[in-house]
C-alpha positions as CSV (number, residue, x, y, z in Angstrom):
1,X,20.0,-25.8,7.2
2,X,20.9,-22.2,6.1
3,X,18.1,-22.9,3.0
4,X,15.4,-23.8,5.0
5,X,16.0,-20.1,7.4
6,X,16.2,-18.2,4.3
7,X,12.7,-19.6,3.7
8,X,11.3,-18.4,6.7
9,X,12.8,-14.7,6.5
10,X,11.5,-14.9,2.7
11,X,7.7,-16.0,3.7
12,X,7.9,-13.2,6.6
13,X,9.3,-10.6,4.0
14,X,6.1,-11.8,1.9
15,X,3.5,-11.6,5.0
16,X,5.2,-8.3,5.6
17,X,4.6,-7.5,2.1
18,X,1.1,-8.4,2.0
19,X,0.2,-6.8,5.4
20,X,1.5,-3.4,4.0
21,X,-1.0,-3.4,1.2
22,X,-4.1,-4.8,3.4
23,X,-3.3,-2.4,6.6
24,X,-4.2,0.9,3.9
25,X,-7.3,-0.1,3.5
26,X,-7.6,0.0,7.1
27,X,-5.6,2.1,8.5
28,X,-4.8,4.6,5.3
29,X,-1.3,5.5,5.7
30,X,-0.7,4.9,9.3
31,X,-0.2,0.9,8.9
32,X,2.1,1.4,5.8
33,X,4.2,4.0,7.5
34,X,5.5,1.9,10.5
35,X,6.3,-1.3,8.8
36,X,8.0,1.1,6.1
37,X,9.8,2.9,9.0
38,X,10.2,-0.5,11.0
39,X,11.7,-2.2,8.1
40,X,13.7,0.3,6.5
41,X,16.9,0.0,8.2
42,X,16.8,-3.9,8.0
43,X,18.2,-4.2,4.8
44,X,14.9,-6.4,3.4
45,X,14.3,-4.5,0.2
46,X,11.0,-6.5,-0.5
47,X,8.8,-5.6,2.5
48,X,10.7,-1.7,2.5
49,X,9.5,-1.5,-1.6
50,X,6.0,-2.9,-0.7
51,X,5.2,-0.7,2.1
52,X,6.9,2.4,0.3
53,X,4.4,1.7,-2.4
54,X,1.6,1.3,-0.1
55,X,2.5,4.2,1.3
56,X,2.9,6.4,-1.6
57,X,-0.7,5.2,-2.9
58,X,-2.3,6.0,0.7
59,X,-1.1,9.0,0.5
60,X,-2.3,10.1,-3.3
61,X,-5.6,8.9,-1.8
62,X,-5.9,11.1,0.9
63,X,-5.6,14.1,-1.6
64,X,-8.3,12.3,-3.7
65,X,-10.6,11.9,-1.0
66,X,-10.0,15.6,-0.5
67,X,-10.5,16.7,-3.8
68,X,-14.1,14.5,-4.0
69,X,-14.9,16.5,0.0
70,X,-14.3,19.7,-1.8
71,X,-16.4,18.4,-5.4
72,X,-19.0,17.5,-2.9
73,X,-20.3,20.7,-2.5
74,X,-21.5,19.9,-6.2
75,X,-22.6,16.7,-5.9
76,X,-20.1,14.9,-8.2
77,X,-17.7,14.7,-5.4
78,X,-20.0,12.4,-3.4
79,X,-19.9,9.7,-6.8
80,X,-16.1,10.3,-7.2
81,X,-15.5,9.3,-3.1
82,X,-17.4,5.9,-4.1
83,X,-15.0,5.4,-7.3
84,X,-12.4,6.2,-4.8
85,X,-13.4,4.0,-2.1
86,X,-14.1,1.1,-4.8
87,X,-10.3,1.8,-6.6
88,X,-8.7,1.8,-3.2
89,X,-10.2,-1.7,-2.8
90,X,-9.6,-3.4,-5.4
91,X,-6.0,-2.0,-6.6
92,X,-5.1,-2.8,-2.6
93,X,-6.2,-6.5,-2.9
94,X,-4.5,-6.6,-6.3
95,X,-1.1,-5.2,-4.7
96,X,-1.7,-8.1,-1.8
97,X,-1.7,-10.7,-4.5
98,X,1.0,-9.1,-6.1
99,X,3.0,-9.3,-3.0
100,X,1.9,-12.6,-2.1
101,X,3.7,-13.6,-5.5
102,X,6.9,-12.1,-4.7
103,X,7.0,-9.4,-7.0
104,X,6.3,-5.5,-5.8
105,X,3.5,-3.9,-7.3
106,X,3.2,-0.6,-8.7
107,X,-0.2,1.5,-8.2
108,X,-0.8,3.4,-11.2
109,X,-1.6,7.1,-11.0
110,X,0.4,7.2,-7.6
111,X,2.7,9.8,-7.0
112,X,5.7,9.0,-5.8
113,X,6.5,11.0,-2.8
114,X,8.4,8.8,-0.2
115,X,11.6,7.4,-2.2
């Protein structure tokens, strides 16, 4: 009996996980922030580190999406916000995936601000 509840909490650590990574892409850092701040004092490590991730990433992308409004001026920023938007995409559906595994993904060339 005790297995089959440590199941559940384990496939709602997961959805928590994966919900993390999918609420950036809608939400940029506000849907990461409150199920990192929601979860943080539970003690469940895997939906904290996946939503501390997410978090982090959002985050670095707000400054990129600043830097390509402030290229824009020159025209290159208006390509970059597309590469942007394209990387946010598909590194945030890789993440998901990740999560939906069971293992926490890192996002490369994410600074790491919330520990």
């Amino acid at each position: 009996m005790d297995s089959s509840q440590g199941d559940v909490i384990q496939k709602q650590d997961t959805t928590l996980g994966i919900l993390s990574h999918i609420a950036g892409l809608f939400t940029s850092w506000v849907g990461p922030l409150i199920i990192f701040l929601i979860k943080k004092g539970s003690g469940d490590k895997f939906s904290t580190d996946n939503a501390r991730e997410a978090l982090n990433f959002q985050i670095t992308l707000l400054l990129w999406y600043f830097v390509c409004f402030i290229l824009s001026f020159v025209l290159i920023g208006l390509f970059m916000f597309w590469l942007v938007a394209l990387g946010n995409l598909v590194l945030s559906i890789v993440a998901a995936v990740k999560a939906s595994e069971g293992t926490v993904y890192r996002y490369p060339l994410t600074m790491r601000l919330i520990n």
